[in-house]
C-alpha positions as CSV (number, residue, x, y, z in Angstrom):
1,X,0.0,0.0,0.0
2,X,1.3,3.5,0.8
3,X,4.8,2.6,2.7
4,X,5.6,0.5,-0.5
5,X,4.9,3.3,-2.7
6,X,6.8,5.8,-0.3
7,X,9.6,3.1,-1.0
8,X,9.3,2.8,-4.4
9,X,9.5,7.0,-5.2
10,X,13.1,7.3,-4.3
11,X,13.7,4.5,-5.8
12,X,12.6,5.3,-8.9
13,X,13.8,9.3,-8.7
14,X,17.7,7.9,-7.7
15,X,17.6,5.1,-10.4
16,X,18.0,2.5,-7.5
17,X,17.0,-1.2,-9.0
18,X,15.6,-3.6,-7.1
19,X,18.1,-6.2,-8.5
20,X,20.5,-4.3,-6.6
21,X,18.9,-5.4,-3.1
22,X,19.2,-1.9,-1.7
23,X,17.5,-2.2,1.8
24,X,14.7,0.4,1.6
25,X,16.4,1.7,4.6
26,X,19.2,3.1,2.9
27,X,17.5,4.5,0.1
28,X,15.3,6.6,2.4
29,X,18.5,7.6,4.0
30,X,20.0,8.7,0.4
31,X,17.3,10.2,-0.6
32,X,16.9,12.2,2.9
33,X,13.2,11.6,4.2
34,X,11.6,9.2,6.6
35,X,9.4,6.3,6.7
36,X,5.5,6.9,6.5
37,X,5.0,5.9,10.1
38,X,8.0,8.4,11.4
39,X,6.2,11.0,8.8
40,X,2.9,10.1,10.9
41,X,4.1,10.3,14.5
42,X,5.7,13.5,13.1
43,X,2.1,15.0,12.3
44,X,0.9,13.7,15.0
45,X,3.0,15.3,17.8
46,X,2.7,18.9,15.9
47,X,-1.1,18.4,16.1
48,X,-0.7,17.1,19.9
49,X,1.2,20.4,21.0
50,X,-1.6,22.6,19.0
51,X,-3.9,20.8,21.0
52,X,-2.2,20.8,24.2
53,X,-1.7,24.7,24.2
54,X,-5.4,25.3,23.1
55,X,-8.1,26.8,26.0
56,X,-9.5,23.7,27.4
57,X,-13.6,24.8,26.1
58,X,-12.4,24.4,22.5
59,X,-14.5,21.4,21.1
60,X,-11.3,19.8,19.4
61,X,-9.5,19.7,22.7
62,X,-12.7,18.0,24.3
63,X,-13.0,15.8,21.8
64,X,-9.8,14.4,21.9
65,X,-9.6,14.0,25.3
66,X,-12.6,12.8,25.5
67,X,-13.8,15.8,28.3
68,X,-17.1,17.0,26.8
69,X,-18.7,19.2,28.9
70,X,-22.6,19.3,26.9
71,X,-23.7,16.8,24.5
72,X,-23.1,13.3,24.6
73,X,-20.7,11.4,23.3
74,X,-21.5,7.7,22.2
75,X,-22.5,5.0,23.6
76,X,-19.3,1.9,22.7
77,X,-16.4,3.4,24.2
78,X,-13.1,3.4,21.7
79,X,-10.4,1.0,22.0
80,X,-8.0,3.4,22.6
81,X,-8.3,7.1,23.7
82,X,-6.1,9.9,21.7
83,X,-4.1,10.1,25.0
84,X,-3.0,6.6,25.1
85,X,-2.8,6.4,21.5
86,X,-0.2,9.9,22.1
87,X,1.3,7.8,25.1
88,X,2.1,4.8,22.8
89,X,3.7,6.7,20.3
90,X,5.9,8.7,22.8
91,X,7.2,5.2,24.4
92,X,8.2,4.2,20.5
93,X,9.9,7.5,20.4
94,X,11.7,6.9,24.2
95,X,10.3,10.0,24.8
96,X,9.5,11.1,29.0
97,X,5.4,10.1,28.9
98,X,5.1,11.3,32.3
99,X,5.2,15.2,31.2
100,X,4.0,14.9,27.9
101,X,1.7,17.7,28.5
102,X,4.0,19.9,30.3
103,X,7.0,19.2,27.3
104,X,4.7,20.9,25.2
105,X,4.7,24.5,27.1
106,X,8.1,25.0,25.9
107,X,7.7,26.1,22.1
108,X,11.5,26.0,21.2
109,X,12.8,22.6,22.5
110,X,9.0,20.6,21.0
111,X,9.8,22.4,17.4
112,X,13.6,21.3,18.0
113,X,12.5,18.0,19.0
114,X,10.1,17.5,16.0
115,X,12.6,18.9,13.2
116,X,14.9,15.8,13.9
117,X,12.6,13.0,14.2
């Protein structure tokens, strides 16, 4: 699907053959991106600090944390919340999980942090 397109791209733009059993690995490296998941977890942290310094009555903070304060929200509970979801991701990075929250208050070191993942 989509990661063995996002393989085969560079592949094709540096002339890389497949005969030439060039782990997919290295031709990300040489053609200087990441993998789709890193790309992902990437997007994913930017949006978690956007949400993390919004006011806590905006509707997309209660929604993904699940902390309506009117309306109802339905009935079959998820299998896993945005927070452990966020969690998860943070232990794959070896990230601190305990001050997630917190790590996000500091603008300069979380777009530091993101740039090099």
């Amino acid at each position: 699907g989509l990661e063995r397109f996002h393989h085969t791209c560079p592949r094709r733009i540096l002339d890389i053959k497949w005969r030439s059993l060039t782990p997919d690995i290295v031709v990300l490296q040489q053609a200087n991106t990441s993998s789709i998941e890193m790309i992902l977890l990437r997007n994913q942290m930017h949006w978690v600090v956007h949400l993390a310094r919004m006011q806590d009555d905006r509707l997309p903070k209660q929604l993904s944390y699940r902390e309506l304060q009117r309306g109802k929200l339905l009935r079959h509970k998820p299998k896993k919340r945005f927070k452990d979801a966020v969690k998860s991701n943070l232990k794959t990075l070896n990230d601190k999980v305990e001050d997630w929250e917190q790590m996000t208050q500091d603008s300069r070191l979380v777009t530091k942090d993101l740039q090099y993942m």
